[in-house]
C-alpha positions as CSV (number, residue, x, y, z in Angstrom):
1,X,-31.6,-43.8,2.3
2,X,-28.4,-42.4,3.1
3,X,-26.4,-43.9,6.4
4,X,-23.9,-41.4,8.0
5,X,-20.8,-43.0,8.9
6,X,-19.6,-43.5,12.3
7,X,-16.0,-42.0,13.9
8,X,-15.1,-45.5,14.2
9,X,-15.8,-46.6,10.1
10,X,-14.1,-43.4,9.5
11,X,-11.3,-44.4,11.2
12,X,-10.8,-47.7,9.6
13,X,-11.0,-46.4,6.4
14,X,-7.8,-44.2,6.8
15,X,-4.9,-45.8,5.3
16,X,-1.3,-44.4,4.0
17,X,-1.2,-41.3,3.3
18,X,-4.2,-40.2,4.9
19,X,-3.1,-41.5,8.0
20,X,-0.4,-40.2,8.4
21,X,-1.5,-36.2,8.0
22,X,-4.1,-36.7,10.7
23,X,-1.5,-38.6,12.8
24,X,1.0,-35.4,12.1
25,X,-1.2,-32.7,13.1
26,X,-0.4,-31.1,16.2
27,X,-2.8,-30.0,18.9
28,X,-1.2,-28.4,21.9
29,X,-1.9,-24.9,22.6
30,X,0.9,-21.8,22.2
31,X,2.9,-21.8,25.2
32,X,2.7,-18.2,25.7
33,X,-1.3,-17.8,24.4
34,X,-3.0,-15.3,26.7
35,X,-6.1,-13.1,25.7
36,X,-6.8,-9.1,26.6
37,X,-8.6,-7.4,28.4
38,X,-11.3,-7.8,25.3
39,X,-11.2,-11.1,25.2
40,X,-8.4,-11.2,21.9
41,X,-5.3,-13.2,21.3
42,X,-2.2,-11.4,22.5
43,X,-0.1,-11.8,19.5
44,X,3.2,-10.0,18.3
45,X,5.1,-8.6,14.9
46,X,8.6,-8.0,13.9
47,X,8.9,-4.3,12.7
48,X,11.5,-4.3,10.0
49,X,11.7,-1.0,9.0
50,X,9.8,2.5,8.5
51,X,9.8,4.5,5.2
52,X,8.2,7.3,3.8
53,X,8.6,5.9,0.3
54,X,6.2,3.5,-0.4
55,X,8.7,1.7,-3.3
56,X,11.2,0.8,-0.3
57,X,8.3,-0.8,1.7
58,X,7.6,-3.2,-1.3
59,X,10.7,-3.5,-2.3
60,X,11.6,-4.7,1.9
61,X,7.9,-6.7,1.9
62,X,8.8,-8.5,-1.3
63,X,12.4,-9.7,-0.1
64,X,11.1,-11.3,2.8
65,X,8.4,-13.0,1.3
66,X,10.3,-14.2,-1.3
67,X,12.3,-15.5,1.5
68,X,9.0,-17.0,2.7
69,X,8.1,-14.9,5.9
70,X,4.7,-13.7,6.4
71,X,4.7,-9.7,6.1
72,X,2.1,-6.7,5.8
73,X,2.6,-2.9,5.3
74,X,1.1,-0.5,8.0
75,X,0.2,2.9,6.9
76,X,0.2,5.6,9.2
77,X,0.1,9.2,9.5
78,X,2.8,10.8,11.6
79,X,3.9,14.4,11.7
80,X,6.5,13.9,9.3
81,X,3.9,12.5,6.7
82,X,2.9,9.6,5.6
83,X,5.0,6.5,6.9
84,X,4.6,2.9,6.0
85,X,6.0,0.4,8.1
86,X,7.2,-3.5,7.3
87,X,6.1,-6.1,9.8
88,X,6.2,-10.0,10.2
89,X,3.5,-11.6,11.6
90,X,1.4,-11.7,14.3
91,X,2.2,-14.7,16.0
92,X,1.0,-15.6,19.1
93,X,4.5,-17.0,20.3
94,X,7.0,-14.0,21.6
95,X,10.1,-16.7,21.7
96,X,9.4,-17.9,18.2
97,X,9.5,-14.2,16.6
98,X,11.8,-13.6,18.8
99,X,13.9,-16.3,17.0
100,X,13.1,-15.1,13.7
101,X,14.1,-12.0,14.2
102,X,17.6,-13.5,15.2
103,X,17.3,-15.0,11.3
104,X,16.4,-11.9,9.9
105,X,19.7,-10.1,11.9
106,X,22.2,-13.1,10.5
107,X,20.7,-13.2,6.7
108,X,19.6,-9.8,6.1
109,X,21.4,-7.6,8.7
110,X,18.2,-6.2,9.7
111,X,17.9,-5.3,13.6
112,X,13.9,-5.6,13.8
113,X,12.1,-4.7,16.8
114,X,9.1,-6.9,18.4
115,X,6.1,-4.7,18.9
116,X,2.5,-5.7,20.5
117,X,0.1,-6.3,17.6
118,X,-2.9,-4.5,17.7
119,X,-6.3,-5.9,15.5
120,X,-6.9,-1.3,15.3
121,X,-3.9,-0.8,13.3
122,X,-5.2,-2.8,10.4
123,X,-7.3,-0.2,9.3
124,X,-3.9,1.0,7.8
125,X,-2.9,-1.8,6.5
126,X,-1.9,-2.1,2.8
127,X,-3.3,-4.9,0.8
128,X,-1.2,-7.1,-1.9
């Protein structure tokens, strides 16, 4: 017979460590967390760059995330061809891109722009 423990014998069986990661964990909600008219997150991306060369796309993706920032590539079709485009992101948070993109200015004198993300684009988006 197998007895479940309670919340309470959980509880006082955390010690050290384990404490201390449930005590860290934060649980407020994003500031500036708002939902469309479908019912999704609102969330944002920092467009680094546009290229028709795919290389220069990878080559820009790879910097940053070697410099630790979240990124994706967005393929899209324009009338100039085929252009691939460098974000950061989404985050839900406006004022904490917008902050990163402040980093990105100072360290890698790139003036990105914050644009709305949308879930559609990601049918163009680039694995890897």
């Amino acid at each position: 017979f197998f007895k479940q423990k309670t919340a309470y014998e959980i509880r006082l069986s955390l010690v050290g460590s384990e404490m201390c990661i449930r005590d860290s964990a934060k649980t407020t909600e994003p500031e500036e967390f708002a939902l469309d008219a479908n019912g999704l997150p609102v969330s944002w991306s920092l467009q680094l760059g546009s290229f028709s060369d795919y290389k220069n796309a990878l080559a820009l993706r790879e910097t940053m995330r070697n410099a630790e920032y979240r990124t994706y590539i967005i393929q899209a079709q324009t009338d100039g061809g085929e252009t691939y485009r460098v974000f950061i992101g989404p985050m839900v948070q406006r004022a904490e891109l917008s902050s990163i993109a402040d980093e990105i200015a100072r360290d890698f004198e790139i003036q990105g722009q914050i644009v709305r993300y949308r879930l559609e684009d990601d049918a163009g988006q680039l694995g890897g």
